[in-house]
C-alpha positions in Angstrom: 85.0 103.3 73.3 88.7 103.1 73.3 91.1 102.7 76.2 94.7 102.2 77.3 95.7 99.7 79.5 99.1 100.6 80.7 100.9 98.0 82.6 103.3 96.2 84.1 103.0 92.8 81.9 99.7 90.6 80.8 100.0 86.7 81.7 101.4 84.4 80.6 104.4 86.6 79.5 104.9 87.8 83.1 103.8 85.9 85.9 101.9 87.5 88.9 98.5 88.5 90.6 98.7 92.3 88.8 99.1 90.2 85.6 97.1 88.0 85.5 94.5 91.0 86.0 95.6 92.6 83.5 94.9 90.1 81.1 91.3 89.6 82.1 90.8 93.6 82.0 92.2 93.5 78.3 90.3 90.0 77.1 87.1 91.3 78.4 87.4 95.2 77.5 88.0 92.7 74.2 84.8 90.7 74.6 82.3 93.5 74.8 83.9 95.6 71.7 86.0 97.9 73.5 89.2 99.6 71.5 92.1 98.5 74.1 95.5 99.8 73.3 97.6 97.3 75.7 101.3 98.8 76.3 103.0 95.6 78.3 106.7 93.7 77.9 107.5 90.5 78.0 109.6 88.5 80.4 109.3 85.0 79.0 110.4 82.9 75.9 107.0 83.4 74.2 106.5 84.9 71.3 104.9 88.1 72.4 104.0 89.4 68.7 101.7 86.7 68.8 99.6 87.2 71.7 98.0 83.8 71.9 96.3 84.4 75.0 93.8 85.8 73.2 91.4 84.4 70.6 91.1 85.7 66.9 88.0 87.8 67.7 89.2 89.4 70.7 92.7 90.6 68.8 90.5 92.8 66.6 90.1 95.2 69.5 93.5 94.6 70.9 96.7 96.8 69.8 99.3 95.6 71.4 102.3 97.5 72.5 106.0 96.2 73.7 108.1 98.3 75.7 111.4 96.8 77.0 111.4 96.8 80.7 114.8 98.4 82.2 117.7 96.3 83.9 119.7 99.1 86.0 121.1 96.2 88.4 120.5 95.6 91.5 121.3 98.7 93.9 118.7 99.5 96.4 115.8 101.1 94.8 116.7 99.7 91.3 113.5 98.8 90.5 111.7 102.0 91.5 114.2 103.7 89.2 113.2 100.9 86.5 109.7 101.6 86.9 110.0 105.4 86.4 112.4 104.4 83.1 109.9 102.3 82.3 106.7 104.5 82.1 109.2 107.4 80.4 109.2 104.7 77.6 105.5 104.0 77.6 104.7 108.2 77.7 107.0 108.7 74.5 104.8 106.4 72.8 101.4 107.0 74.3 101.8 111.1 74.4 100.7 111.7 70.4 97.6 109.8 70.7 96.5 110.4 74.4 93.1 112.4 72.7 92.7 108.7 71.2 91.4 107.7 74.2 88.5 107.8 76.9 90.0 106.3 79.7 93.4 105.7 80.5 93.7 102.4 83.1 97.4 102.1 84.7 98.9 99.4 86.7 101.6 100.1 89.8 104.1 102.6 88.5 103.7 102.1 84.7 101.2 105.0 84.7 104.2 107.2 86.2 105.7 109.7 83.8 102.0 110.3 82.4 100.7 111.3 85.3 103.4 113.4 86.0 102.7 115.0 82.8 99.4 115.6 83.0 100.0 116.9 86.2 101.9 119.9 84.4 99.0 120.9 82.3 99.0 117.8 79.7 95.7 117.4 78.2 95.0 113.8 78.8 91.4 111.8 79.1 91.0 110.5 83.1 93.7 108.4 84.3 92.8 105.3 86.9 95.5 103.9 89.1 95.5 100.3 90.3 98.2 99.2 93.1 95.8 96.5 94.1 96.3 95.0 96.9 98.5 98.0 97.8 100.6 95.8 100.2 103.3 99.1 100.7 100.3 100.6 103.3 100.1 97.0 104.6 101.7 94.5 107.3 105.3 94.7 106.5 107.5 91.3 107.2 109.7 91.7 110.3 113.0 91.9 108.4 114.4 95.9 108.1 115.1 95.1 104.8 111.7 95.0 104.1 110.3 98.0 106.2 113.2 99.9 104.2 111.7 99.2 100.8 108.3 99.4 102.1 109.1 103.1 103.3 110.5 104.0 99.5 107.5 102.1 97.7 105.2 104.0 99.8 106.5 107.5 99.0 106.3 107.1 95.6 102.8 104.8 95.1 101.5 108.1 97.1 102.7 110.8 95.0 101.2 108.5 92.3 98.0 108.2 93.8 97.6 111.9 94.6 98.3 112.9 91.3 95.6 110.3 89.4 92.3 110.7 88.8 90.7 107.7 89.9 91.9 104.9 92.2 90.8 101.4 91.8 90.0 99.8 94.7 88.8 95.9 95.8 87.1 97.4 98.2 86.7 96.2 101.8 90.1 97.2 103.8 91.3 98.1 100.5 89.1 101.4 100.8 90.0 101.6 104.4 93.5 102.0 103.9 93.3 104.1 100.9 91.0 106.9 102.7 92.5 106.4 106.4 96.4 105.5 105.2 96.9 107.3 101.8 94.3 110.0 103.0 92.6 109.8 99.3 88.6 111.2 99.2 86.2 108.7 98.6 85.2 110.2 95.8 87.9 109.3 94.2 88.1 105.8 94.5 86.7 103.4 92.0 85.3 100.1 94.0 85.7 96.8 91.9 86.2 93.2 92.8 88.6 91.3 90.8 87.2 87.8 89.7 87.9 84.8 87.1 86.2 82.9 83.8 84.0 81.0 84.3 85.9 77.9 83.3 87.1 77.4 86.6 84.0 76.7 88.1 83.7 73.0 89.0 80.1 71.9 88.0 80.8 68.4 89.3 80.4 66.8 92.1 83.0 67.7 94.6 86.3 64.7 95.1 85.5 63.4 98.5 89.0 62.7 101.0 89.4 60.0 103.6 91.7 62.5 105.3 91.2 66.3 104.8 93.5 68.0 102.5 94.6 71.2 102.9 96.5 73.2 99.8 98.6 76.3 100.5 99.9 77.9 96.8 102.2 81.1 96.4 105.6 81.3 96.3 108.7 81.7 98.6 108.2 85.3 100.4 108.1 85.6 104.5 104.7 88.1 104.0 103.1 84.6 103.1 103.0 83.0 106.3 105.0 80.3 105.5 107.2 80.7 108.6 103.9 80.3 110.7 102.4 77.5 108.6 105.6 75.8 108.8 105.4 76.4 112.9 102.1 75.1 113.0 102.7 72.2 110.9 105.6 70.7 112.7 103.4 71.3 115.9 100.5 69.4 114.3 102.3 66.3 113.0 103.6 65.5 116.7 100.0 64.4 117.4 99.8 60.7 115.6 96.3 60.7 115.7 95.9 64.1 114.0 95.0 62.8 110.3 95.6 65.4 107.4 97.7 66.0 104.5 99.1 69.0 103.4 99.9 69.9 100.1 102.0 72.6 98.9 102.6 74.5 95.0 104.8 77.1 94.3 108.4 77.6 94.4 109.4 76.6 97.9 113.0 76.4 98.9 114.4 73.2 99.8 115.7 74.7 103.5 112.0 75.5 104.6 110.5 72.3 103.6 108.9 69.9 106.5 110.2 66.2 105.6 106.8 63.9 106.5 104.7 61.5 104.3 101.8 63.6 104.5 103.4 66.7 103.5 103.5 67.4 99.5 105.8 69.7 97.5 104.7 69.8 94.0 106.9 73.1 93.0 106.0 75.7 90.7 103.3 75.3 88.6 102.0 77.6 86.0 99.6 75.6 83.8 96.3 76.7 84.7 95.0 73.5 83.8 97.1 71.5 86.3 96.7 73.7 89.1 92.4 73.5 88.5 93.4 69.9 88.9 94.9 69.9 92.3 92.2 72.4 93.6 90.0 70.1 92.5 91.2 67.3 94.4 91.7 69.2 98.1 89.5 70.3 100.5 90.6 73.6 101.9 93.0 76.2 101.0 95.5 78.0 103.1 96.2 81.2 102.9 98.3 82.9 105.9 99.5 85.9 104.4 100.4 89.5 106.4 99.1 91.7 103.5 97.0 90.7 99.9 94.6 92.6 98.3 92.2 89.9 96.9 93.8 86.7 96.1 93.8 85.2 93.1 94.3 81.9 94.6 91.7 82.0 97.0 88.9 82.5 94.3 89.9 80.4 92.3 90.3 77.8 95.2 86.5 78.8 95.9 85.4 78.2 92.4 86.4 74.5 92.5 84.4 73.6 95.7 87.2 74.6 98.5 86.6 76.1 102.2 88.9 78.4 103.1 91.7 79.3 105.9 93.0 83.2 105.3 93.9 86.4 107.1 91.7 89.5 107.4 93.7 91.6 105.6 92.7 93.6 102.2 89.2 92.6 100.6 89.8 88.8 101.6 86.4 89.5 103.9 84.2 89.7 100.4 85.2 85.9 99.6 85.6 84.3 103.6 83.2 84.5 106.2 81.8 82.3 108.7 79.9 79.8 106.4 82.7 79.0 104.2 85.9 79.5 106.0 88.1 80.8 108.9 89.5 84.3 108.9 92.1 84.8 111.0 94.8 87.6 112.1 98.3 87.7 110.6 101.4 86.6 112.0 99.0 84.5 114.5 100.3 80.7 115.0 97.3 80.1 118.0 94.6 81.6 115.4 96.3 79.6 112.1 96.7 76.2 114.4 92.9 76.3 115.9 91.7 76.7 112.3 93.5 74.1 110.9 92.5 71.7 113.8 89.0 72.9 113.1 89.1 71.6 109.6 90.7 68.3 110.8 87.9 67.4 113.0 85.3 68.8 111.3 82.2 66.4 109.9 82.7 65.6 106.6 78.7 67.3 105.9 79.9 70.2 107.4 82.9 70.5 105.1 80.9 70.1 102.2 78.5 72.6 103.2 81.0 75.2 103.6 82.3 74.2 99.8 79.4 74.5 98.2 79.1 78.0 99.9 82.0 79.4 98.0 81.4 77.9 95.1 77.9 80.0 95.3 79.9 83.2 96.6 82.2 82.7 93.3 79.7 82.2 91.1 76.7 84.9 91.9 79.6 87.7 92.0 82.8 87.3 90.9 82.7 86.0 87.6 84.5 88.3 84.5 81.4 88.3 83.0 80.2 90.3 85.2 82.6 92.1 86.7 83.5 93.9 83.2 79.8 95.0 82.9 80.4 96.9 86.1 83.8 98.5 85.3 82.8 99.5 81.7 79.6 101.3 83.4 81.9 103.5 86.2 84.3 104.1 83.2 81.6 105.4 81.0 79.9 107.5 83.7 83.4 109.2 84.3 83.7 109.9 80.4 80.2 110.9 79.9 80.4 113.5 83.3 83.6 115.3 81.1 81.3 116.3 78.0 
C-alpha cells in the first residue's frame, strides 16, 4: 500500500498538536510497511534532508517531500491565502503521480488545491481531510478579532470539507459538530482517536507529593483558559491554609504571570524527554481550554500516572470521566475553582486511584500501536470498496 500524507509540517521541524500527528501517522504507516510519500516544510534550523526523527528502517518507506511554505505578510487573511499558495505548490508536484497512490491523507488546508482539482473531474484515489480538533466550529475567544478569523477559517475549512471524501474525526463532539455544525453525513466521517508511543507510559511507581501539584502546559492564547486559571489562582492563594503548587510550561508572557512561591514558570519546553519528566513528577494536569479536539497534553499527562482537570469540549470525554478527573464547562471560573479545591483536599488514596485509572485508559486504547492497525483497516476497506 502506498499513501500520501499531505501536510502542514511533521515534528520536530514545526511545532504543534497537527504535527506532532503527523509524524506518528507517517512513523507508523512506516512501521507496518506502508509506502508513505510525506509532502511537509520545515520551520526550524534542522536539517530537514535528514529526517532524523525517523529510524533507518522506517526511512525505507518514507519519501520525503519539502515544499517552501509562503510568507505573503501579515494582512488579514494572510495565512489563508498562504495556505491555498501552499497546497498549489504541493498539487504541482503531487498531480503526475496521484494513480501512485491508494489513499491520499491531508492535514488543514494543505489538501486544498487537490481537492479542488479533483472536484473538476481529476482522477485522484480517495482523499481524507483532517482539521482535528476543528476549533473554527468551536468556542471562539471573546475578542472580535478572533470571531473575525473564526468566521473566514470557517468558510473555507467547509468548502474543504464538502468537497473531500472522507473526514477524519476524534470522535465524541468532534462528530457532533461535524454532522450538526458542518452538516457532513455520517457516512462520511472516518472515527479515530489520536494516541502516543508507548514510551511515555510510566511503568513505575507513581512520585508521591506532600502538597498536590498541579501542571497546566500550552502556550500563550486566551482560548486556553489562562485568563480563568489565572482568576482562580489568585483567588486560591488568598486562603493560607490552601496548600498546592502550581506549575506552569509553555511560553507564557511575563504580564500574565502570578508572582508567589508556589507558582512555577518553567517556559517553553520542547524536549520530550524533559517534559515526560515534569509529568512525571505532578499530580494533576490542568487543562481549561474553550475549544481542543483531543489534547496531546492530556494523554500524555495520563500516560505518566496524572488525574485530570479539562473542559468538555471536542473528544476530551474519551480520556476524562468521573474516575480519573473533573470535566468542566468552558469559560467557567466557579466549575475550574471547585475542581481545583477538589484536588487539594482530596485523600492522597483517592488521588492515586484516579492516576492509575488513566494510566489504564491510556494504555488499553490509545497507544500508536494500536491506533495505526485501526486506521490502516478503514483505509483499506475504502480502497478495496473502489475495485
Amino acid at each position: 500500500m502506498r499513501i500520501a500524507l499531505i501536510t502542514d509540517g511533521i515534528s520536530p521541524y514545526v511545532i504543534g498538536g497537527m504535527q506532532r500527528h503527523s509524524f506518528y501517522l507517517a512513523k507508523y504507516f512506516a512501521k507496518n510497511k506502508v509506502y508513505v510519500d510525506l509532502y511537509h516544510f520545515n520551520q526550524s534550523s534542522l536539517n530537514i534532508q535528514e529526517l532524523k526523527c525517523f529510524d533507518e528502517d522506517e526511512k525505507k518507506y518514507i519519501h520525503s517531500f519539502v515544499i517552501p511554505f509562503p510568507k505573503e505578510g501579515r494582512l488579514p487573511g494572510h495565512y489563508i491565502y498562504e495556505s491555498y499558495i501552499y497546497s498549489k505548490r504541493i498539487f504541482e508536484i503531487i498531480k503526475t503521480t496521484l494513480n501512485d497512490y491508494d489513499f491520499i491523507y491531508t492535514k488543514g488546508f494543505s489538501g486544498w488545491k487537490l481537492i479542488q482539482e479533483k472536484n473538476k473531474g481529476l482522477k485522484c484515489p480517495p482523499i481524507g481531510t483532517n482539521f482535528h480538533g476543528y476549533e473554527m466550529f468551536q468556542e471562539p475567544a471573546n475578542k472580535i478579532s478572533s470571531k473575525w478569523k473564526k468566521n473566514i477559517i470557517n468558510y473555507f475549512t467547509q468548502k474543504i470539507l464538502d468537497k473531500s471524501d472522507y473526514v477524519f474525526s476524534y470522535g465524541s463532539k468532534i462528530t457532533k459538530i461535524l454532522i450538526e455544525v458542518a452538516k457532513l453525513s455520517k457516512n462520511k466521517i472516518i472515527e479515530i482517536p489520536s494516541a502516543i508511543e508507548d514510551k511515555w507510559l510510566l511503568n513505575d511507581v507513581k512520585q508521591k507529593n506532600d502538597i498536590t501539584f498541579f501542571l497546566f502546559i500550552g502556550r500563550f492564547d486566551e482560548r486556553k483558559g489562562l485568563k480563568e486559571l489565572n482568576s482562580v489562582l489568585i483567588d486560591l492563594l488568598k486562603n493560607k491554609d490552601l496548600e498546592f503548587k502550581f506549575q506552569f510550561i509553555g511560553p507564557i508572557i511575563n504580564a500574565v504571570r502570578i508572582t508567589h512561591n508556589n507558582i512555577e514558570y518553567l517556559g517553553e519546553i520542547r524536549d520530550d524527554v524533559t517534559i515526560k519528566k515534569h509529568l512525571e513528577k505532578a499530580d494533576i494536569i490542568v487543562c481549561p481550554s474553550y475549544s481542543e479536539g483531543m489534547p496531546n497534553v492530556i494523554i500524555e499527562a495520563m500516560a505518566n500516572k496524572m488525574a485530570v482537570i479539562a473542559t468538555n469540549v471536542g473528544a476530551v470525554n474519551l480520556l476524562v470521566n468521573d474516575q480519573n478527573g473533573i470535566l468542566i464547562s468552558p469559560k467557567n471560573t466557579d466549575e475550574l475553582k471547585a475542581a481545583i479545591l477538589h484536588f487539594i483536599k482530596l485523600d492522597k488514596v483517592t488521588l492515586l486511584e484516579k492516576q492509575k485509572k488513566s494510566y489504564e485508559i491510556i494504555k488499553t486504547k490509545f497507544l500508536w500501536d494500536d491506533i495505526i492497525l485501526t486506521t490502516l483497516t478503514k483505509i483499506k476497506k475504502i480502497s478495496e470498496n473502489l475495485k
